[in-house]
Each structure stands twice: as structure tokens, then as C-alpha cells.
VMD Tcl script that draws the C-alpha trace (Angstrom):
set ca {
  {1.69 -132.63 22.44}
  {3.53 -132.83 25.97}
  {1.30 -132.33 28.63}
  {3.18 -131.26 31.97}
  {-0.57 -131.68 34.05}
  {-0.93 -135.02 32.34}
  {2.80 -136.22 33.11}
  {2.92 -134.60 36.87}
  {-0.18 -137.04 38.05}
  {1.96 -140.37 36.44}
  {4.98 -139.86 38.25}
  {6.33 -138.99 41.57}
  {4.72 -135.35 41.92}
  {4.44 -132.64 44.40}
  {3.90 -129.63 41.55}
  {2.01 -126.66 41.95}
  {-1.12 -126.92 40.03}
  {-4.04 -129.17 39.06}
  {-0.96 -131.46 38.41}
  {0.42 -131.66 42.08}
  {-0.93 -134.96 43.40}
  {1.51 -137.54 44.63}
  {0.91 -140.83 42.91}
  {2.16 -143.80 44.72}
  {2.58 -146.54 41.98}
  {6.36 -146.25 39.64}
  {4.69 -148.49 37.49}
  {3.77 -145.63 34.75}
  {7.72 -145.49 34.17}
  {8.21 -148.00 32.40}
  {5.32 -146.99 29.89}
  {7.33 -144.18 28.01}
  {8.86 -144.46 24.38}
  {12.24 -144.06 25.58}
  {12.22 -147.20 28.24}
  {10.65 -149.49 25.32}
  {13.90 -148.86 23.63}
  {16.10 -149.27 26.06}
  {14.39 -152.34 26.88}
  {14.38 -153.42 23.81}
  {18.62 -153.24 23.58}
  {18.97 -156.31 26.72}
  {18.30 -159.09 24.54}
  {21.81 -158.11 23.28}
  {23.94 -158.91 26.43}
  {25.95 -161.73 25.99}
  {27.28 -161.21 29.58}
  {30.52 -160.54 28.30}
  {31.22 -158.44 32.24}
  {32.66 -155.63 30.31}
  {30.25 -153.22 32.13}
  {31.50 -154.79 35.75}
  {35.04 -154.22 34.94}
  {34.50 -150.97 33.91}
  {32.37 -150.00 36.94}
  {33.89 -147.27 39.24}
  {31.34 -148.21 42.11}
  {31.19 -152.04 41.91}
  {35.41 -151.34 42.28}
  {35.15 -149.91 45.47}
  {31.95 -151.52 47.28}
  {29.83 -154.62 47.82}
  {26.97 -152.60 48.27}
  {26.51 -152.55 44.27}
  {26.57 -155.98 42.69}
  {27.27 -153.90 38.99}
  {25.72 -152.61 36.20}
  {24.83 -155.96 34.51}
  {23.05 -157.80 37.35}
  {20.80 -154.87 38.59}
  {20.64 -153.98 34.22}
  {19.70 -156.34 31.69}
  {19.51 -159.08 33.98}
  {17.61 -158.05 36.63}
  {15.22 -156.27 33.75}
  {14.19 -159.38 32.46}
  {12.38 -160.08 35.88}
  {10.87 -156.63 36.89}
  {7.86 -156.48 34.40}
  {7.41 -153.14 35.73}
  {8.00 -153.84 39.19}
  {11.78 -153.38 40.97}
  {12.95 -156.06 42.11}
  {16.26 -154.96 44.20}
  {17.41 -152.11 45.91}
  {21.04 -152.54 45.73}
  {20.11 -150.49 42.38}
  {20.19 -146.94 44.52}
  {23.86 -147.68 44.75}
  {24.04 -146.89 41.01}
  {25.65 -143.34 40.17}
  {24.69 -143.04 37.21}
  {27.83 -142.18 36.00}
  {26.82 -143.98 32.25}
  {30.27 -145.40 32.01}
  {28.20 -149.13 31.14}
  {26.08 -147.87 28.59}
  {29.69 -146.46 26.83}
  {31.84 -149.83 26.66}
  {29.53 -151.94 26.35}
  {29.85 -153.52 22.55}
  {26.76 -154.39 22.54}
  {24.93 -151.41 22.56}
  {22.90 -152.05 25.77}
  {21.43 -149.18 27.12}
  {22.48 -150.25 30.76}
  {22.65 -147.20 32.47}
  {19.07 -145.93 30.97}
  {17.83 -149.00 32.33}
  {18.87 -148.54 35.74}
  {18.00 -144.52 36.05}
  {14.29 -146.27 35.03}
  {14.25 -148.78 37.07}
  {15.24 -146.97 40.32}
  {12.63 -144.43 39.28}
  {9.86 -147.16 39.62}
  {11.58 -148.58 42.76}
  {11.37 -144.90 45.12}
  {7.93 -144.58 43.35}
  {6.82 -148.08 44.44}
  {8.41 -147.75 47.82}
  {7.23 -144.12 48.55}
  {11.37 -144.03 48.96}
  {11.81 -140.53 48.20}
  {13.60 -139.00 51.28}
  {12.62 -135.26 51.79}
  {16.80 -134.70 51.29}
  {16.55 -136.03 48.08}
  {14.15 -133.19 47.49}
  {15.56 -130.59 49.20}
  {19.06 -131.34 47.05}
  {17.12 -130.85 43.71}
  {16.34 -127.27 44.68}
  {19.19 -125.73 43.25}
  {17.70 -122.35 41.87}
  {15.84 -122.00 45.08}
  {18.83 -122.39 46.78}
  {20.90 -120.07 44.79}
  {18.22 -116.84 45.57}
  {18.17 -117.75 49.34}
  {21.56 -117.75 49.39}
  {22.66 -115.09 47.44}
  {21.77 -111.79 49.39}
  {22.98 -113.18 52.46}
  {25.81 -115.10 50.96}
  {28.82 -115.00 53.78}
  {26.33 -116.05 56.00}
  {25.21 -119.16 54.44}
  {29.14 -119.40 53.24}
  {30.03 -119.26 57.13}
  {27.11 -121.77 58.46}
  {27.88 -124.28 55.75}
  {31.66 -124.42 56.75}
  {30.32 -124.35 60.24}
  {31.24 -128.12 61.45}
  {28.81 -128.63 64.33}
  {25.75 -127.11 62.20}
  {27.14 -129.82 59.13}
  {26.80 -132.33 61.90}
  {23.36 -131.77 62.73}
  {23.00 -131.30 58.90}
  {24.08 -134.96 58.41}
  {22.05 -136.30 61.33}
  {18.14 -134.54 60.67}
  {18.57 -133.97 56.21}
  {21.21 -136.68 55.59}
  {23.72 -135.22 53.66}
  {27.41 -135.90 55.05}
  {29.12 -133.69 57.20}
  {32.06 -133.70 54.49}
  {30.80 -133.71 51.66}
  {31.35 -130.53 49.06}
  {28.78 -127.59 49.52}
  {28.15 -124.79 46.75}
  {29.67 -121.69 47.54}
  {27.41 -118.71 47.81}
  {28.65 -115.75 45.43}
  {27.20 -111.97 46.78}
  {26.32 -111.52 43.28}
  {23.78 -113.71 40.91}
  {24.77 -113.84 37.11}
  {21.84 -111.53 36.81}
  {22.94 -108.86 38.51}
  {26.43 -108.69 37.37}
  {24.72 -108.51 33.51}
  {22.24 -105.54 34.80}
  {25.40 -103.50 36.36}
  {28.31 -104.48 34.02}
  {29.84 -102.14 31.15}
  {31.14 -104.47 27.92}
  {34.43 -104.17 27.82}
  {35.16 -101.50 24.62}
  {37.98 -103.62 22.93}
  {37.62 -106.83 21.89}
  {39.72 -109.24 19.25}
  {37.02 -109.69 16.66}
  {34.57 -106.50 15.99}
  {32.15 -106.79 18.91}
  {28.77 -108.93 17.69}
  {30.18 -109.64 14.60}
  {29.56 -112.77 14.04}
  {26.47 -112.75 14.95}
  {23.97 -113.80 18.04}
  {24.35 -116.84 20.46}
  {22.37 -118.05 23.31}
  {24.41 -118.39 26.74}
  {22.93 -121.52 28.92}
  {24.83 -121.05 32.21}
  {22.41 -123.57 34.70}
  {20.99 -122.87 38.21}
  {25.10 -123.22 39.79}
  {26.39 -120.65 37.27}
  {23.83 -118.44 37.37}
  {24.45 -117.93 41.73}
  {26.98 -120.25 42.37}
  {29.24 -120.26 39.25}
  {29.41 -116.88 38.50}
  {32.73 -116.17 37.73}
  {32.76 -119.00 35.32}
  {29.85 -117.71 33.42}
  {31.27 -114.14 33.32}
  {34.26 -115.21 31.92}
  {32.58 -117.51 29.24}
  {30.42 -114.15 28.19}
  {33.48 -112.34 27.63}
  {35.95 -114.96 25.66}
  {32.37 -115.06 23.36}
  {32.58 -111.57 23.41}
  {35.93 -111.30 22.72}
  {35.98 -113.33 19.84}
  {32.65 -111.66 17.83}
  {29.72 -113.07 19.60}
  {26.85 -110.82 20.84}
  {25.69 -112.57 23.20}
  {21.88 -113.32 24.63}
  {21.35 -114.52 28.39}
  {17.64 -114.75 28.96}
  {16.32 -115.79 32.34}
  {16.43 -119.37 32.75}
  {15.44 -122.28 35.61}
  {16.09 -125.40 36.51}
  {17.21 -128.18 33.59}
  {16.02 -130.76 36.34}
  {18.83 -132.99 36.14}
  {19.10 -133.04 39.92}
  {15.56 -134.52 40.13}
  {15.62 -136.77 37.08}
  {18.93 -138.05 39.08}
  {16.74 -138.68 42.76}
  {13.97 -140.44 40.46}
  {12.00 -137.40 40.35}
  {10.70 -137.67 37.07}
  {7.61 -135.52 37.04}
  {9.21 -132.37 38.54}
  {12.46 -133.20 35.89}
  {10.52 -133.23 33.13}
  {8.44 -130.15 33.61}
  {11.51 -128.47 34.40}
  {13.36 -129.05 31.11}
  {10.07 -128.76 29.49}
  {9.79 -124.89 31.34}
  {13.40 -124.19 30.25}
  {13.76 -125.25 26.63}
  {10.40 -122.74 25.80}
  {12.74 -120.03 27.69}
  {15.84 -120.86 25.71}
  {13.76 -121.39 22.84}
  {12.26 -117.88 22.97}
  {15.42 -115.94 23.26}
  {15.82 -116.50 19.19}
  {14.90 -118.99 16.43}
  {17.22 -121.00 15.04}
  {20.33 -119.46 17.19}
  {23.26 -121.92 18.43}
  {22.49 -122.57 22.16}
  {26.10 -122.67 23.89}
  {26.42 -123.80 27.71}
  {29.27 -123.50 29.97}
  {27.76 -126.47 32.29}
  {28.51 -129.88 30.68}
  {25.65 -131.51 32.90}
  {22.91 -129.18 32.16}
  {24.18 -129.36 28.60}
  {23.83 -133.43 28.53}
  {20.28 -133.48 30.24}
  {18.61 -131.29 27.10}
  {20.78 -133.34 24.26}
  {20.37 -137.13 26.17}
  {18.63 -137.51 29.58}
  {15.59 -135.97 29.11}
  {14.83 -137.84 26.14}
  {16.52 -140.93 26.45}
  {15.85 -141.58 30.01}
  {12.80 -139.92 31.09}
  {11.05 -140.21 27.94}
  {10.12 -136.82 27.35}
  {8.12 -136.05 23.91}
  {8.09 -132.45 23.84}
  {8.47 -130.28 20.61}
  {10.23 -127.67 22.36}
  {12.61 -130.10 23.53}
  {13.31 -131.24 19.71}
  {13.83 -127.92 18.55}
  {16.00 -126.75 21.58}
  {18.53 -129.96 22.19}
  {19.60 -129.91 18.72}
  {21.24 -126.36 19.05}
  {22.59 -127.21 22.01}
  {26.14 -127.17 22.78}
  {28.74 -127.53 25.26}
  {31.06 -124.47 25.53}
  {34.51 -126.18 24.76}
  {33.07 -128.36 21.95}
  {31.53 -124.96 20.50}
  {35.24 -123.31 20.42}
  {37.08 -126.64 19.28}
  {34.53 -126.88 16.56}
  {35.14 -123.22 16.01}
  {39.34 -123.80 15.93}
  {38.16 -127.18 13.36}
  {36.80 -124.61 11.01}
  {39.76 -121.98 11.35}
  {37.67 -119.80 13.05}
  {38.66 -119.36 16.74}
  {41.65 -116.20 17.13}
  {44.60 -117.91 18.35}
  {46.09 -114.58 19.75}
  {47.18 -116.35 23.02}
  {49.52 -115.24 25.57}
  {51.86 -117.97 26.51}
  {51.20 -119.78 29.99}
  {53.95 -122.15 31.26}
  {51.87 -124.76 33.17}
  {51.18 -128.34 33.23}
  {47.52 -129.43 35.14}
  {45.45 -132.32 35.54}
  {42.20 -132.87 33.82}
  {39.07 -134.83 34.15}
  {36.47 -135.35 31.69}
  {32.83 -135.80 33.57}
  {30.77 -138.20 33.36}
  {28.32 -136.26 31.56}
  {30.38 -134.77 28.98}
  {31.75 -138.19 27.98}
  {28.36 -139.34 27.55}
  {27.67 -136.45 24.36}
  {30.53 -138.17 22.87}
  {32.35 -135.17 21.65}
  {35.63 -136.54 22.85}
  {37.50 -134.25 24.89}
  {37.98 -130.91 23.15}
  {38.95 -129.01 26.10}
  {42.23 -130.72 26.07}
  {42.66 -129.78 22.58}
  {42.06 -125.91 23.02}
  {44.03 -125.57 26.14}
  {46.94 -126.71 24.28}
  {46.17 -124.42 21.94}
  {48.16 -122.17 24.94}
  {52.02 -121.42 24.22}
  {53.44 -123.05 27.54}
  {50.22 -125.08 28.70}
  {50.18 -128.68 29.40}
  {47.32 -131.21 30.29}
  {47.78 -134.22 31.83}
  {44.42 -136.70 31.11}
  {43.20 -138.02 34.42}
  {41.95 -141.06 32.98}
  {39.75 -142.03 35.49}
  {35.97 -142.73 35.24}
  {34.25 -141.16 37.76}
  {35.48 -138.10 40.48}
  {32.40 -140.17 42.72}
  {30.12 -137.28 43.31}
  {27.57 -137.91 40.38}
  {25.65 -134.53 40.85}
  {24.02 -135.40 44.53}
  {25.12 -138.79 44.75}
  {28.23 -138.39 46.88}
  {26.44 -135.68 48.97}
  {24.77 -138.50 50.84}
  {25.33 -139.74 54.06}
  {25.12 -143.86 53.20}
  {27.08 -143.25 49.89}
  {29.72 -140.25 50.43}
  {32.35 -142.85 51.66}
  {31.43 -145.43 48.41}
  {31.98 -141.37 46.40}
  {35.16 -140.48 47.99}
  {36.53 -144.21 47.44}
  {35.71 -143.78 43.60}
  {37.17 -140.38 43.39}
  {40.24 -141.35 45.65}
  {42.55 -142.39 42.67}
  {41.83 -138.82 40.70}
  {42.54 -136.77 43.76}
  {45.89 -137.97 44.12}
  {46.31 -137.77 39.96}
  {44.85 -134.17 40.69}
  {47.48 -133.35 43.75}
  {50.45 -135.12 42.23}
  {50.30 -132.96 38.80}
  {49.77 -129.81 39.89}
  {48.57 -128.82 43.81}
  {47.60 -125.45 42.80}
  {45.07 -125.68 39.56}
  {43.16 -128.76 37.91}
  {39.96 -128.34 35.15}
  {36.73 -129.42 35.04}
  {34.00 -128.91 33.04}
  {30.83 -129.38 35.12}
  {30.14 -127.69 38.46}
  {29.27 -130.65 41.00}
  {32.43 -132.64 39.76}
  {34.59 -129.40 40.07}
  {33.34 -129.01 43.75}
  {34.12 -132.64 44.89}
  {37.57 -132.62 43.22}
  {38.76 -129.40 44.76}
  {37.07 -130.09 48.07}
  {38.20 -133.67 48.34}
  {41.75 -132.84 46.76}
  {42.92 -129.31 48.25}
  {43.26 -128.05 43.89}
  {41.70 -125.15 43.28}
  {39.66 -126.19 40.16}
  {38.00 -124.14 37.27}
  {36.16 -124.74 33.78}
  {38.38 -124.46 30.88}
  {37.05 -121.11 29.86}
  {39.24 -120.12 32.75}
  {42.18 -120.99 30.99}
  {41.05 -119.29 27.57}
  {40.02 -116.20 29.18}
  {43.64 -115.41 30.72}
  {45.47 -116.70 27.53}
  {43.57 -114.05 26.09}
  {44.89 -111.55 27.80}
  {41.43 -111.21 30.05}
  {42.52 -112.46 33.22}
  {45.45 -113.65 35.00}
  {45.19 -117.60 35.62}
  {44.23 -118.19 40.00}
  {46.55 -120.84 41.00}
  {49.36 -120.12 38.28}
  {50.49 -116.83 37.20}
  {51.23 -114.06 39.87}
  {48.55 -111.10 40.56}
  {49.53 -108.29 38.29}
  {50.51 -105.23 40.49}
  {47.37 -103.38 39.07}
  {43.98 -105.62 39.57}
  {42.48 -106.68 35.95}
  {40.01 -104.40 34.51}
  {36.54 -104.88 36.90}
  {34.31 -106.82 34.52}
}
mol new
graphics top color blue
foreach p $ca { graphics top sphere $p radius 0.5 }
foreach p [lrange $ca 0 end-1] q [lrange $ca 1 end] { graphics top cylinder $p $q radius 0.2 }
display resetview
């Protein structure tokens, strides 16, 4: 059985608890079920580069010699031990695990390794802790939210930002909403008609993630009402941290007793019941990086990632089945798209592309680039914000040259660094759903209607 305590005092920890002691060897990272098979996969390289080629960082810097030399190669000299630094320039993006032929888990490899390397090095900055704090974040910021909107945008205070935490002056900041997910569910009133007979089709569970639940609001609200709309009663029970953030800064310990914490909350809004997310990141930590990368053996995990799915795979699997309303109102539009990194590692493909066109009028123009650069906190960093905004460079311009006024996203991070480093105003796909439905009119696109839509 998973043991949180037990797992806090093996990795990086400070937790709350009998568990909370900081332990200053990595070495206990490389001792989990899940590195033993990823390990196992580097015998398979035949250094056929594939991985280098397909790189979005070792494109754009020196800094990172690529994905095979700090992966399979370097591996076969660390014995539990790192043995170069140049792999913090990974972003993790996973782009080498997908092409290569082989099936080498190279990007599994190098989220381990780095692990063991801050561990080792007692190389976790207090930034990199301060960044995975996104639920703590969200309730500071929430009651006082054009404050925090105002000091964030505040250039001299982002200077002094950059200079004593370390995260760059420019790089994208969450926007604080005056209104947490929560509170909008305590105070709303359903809306009385909806396309299908309201609940039914049954119950779901809504996953929205720290950034939709304070940050994200208005794309969770509008994902609870297209499931609405179409027969769903929906369930939102309280819900923390997936702990992607950490597991990302080599925080292990606090990672993995976060998903642990929020799979027995999902878990315990209903057995059995589809789990549906409208963050593509959280969504990929429960089915893949929790498991795969940080090894975790919990039962609540098993039962929970499973059921989980990403919102636009959920409604394309829905439309595969003849079962999603295709009463659409026709929007004559053309944007730009970008799959994220974490979506394209669920392998689904990219169904938001096919429901959007399921729009009379609406066009979507594939990005077809990797990697937007931010990588969840990655490109928030002072020493790797320019490497970010040189990956991402090539998509902004896709992004501006399609269509300056709207581009789509699924995951939260990767929407912030595209609008903010591209001028687009960019939303989830729901977005586009939820006005084709007659919900909403579309920001960037259609005109405001001379009365304001319904209040939700």
C-alpha cells in the first residue's frame, strides 16, 4: 500500500507531518518500479539521432546537448548518481520519448535523472518551490485579485521579481479572476433550458486543476455548461493540487502526495463515474506522469487514472459514438491551433480539431510545431525564458499570421505563453463549443450581442 510518510522521507521533502524531513541524497530515485523500466528500454538506442532532430530545445541552444546524450547515453554512466547538469535544460516537453522507434523512454529518463541531480546537489531553488504553489496562489490571490493583477503587470516590481525569486521580468503570469470556481458553483442558478433533458445521461466528474479552479474560471464554467447542455449532471467536488508543477522542479515527494491526496478526492465524488478534465496537463499527470515517471504505486491512483479523461477527447469520443448534439450555430472563422505537449503525450491524437470543425463556418489551421517553450514553469525562469521564447518563436508568428484576434489551446500554462508572447487572445476549445451552441458569443470573433448573454 502507498505510504505518503514513507515516500516524503526518500525524496526531496519539506511536508507537514512526521514525513517532513529534507533528505539530502537523490539516490532513492532511481529505486522505483517505474525507473527500472524505463531503464530497462536504453539498451534499445541504436543512436539513430531521431530524438536530436526532433528536439525543440537542442534547435535553439547549446546549453542542451539533446535528449540522447543526457538520456540513454549518459544513463549508462550514472548508476544512480547524475552525472551532468546540462540535463536542467531539458523541458520536458516528451517529444523524444514519441519519435523515437525504438521505444526508449527518453524523456522518463531525464525527468529521473534531474530528480536525483537537485536532490544530490541540494539544487532546489526556493523559486522552484514557490512556482509549484499554484492552489496557494490561487486563494491569496483571489479576494484581492486587481491588486495582485495590477502588481504583477507592474514592471519595476517584475524587475525586482526577476532579481530576488528568479522568474523573468517577461515571462507570462496567471491572471487573478475576483471569483474562484467555487464560488461561482455556490451562487450560480443552472440555466433552465438545455439541448438534452438536464442530467440525463447520467453523472460525470468535472477535474478543472488548481488554474481553473482561480485562474481559469471562465473556462471551467463554460465546460460545466456545454456538459450540461448536452445531458450531463455534473459533480465538482473540492479538489488540490495534481502536483505536476513539483514532479516538473524534481519535487517528487510533495508530487506524489499531491496526486495521491487528489485521486482519493476525485475518487470519492462517485464509484465507477467517467472523470472528465478541461486541463490537458493535470489530465496527463494522473493517466502518465505520476506513474510512469515518479513511480507512484497507489491503488487510488489505479482506480482514478483509468476514468480519466481529457475534455475534447471525451466529446470526440462522444461525436465517434453518434452521441454529441450537433445543433451548432455557424461561425465563419479560421484560427490557429496548438496541440501541448502534454496532450500529445496521451496519444489521443488531436480531437479538438475534429469537433471544432464540427462548426458550420469554422476553420483550424494545425500549428505543427512541437513545443510553445513554456513547459508548465520552465519558461518562467530567468536562465531559460530566452531558450522558451526561442522555441515558441516559430508558433507565435503561425499564431499572429492566421488569425491576430483568437488561437486554441488546451492546457492553461501553454495558453498563457502563447497569448502573452503572441498578442492572440487564446482559449480552450470548449470556448468554441460553448458559443456554437448558442451559449456564448465567441471573444475575439463574433461581435457583442446588443443585450449581454444570459449571466451564468
Amino acid at each position: 500500500m502507498f505510504d505518503v510518510d514513507t515516500l516524503a522521507q526518500r525524496w526531496d521533502l519539506p511536508l507537514p507531518g512526521k514525513g517532513g524531513a529534507r533528505v539530502k541524497s537523490g539516490a532513492a530515485a532511481v529505486e522505483t518500479a517505474a525507473h527500472s523500466l524505463a531503464r530497462a528500454s536504453l539498451d534499445c538506442c541504436v543512436k539513430c539521432t531521431i530524438c536530436e532532430t526532433m528536439c525543440p530545445v537542442m534547435e535553439v541552444t547549446d546549453l542542451f546537448p539533446g535528449p540522447k546524450f543526457v538520456g540513454p547515453q549518459a544513463e549508462r554512466y550514472r548508476n544512480g548518481e547524475s552525472v551532468d547538469h546540462s540535463i536542467d535544460y531539458c523541458s520536458s516537453c516528451g517529444t523524444c520519448t514519441r519519435v523515437c522507434p525504438q521505444g526508449v523512454k527518453i524523456a522518463e529518463l531525464n525527468n529521473q535523472a534531474r530528480a536525483v541531480m537537485r536532490a544530490q546537489n541540494n539544487a532546489v531553488p526556493v523559486r522552484d518551490r514557490l512556482i509549484t504553489q499554484t492552489t496557494l496562489m490561487g486563494k491569496v490571490m483571489t479576494p484581492i485579485a486587481p491588486l495582485a493583477n495590477a502588481a504583477l503587470a507592474n514592471k519595476p516590481i517584475r524587475v525586482v521579481m526577476e532579481k530576488t525569486v528568479g522568474v523573468h521580468r517577461d515571462a507570462p503570469m496567471p491572471h487573478a479572476q475576483p471569483q474562484s470556481l467555487a464560488g461561482w458553483l455556490r451562487r450560480r442558478t443552472k440555466r433552465a433550458r438545455t439541448l438534452v433533458p438536464a442530467g440525463s445521461r447520467g453523472p460525470i466528474v468535472f477535474f478543472h486543476g488548481c488554474a481553473g479552479g482561480y485562474f481559469e474560471v471562465e473556462t471551467s464554467k463554460r465546460a460545466i455548461e456545454v456538459l450540461e447542455h448536452i445531458g450531463y449532471e455534473v459533480i465538482v467536488p473540492k479538489q488540490g493540487c495534481c502536483g505536476l508543477a513539483a514532479q516538473s522542479n524534481g519535487l517528487y515527494g510533495q508530487a506524489s502526495a499531491n496526486v495521491v491526496k487528489l485521486c482519493e478526492q476525485l475518487a470519492a465524488a462517485g464509484k465507477d463515474l467517467t472523470i472528465v478534465s478541461s486541463s490537458g496537463s493535470c489530465a496527463g499527470m494522473l493517466k502518465h506522469e505520476a506513474h510512469e515517471i515518479m513511480g507512484v504505486d497507489a491503488e487510488v491512483l489505479a482506480d482514478v487514472s483509468p476514468r480519466t479523461v481529457e475534455l475534447s477527447e471525451f466529446l470526440r469520443d462522444l461525436d465517434d459514438a453518434g452521441e454529441l448534439p450537433h445543433h451548432f450555430r455557424r461561425i465563419d472563422a479560421t484560427v490557429a491551433y496548438h496541440a501541448p505537449c502534454q496532450l500529445k503525450g496521451q496519444n489521443m491524437g488531436m480531437p479538438a480539431i475534429e469537433l471544432m470543425e464540427l462548426v458550420p463556418g469554422f476553420h483550424v489551421v494545425e500549428s505543427g510545431r512541437a513545443c510553445c517553450g513554456i513547459a508548465g514553469t520552465y519558461g518562467l525562469k530567468k536562465e531559460k525564458y530566452d531558450v522558451a521564447q526561442a522555441v515558441g518563436g516559430p508558433l507565435f508568428d503561425i499564431v499572429r499570421e492566421v488569425n491576430p484576434n483568437l488561437a486554441v489551446c488546451e492546457t492553461e500554462t501553454c495558453r498563457w505563453q502563447i497569448e502573452q508572447s503572441s498578442g492572440v487572445k487564446t482559449v480552450h476549445p470548449i470556448w468554441v463549443l460553448h458559443a456554437a451552441y448558442g451559449l456564448s458569443r465567441l471573444a475575439g470573433i463574433e461581435p457583442k450581442p446588443e443585450r449581454a448573454d444570459r449571466a451564468r
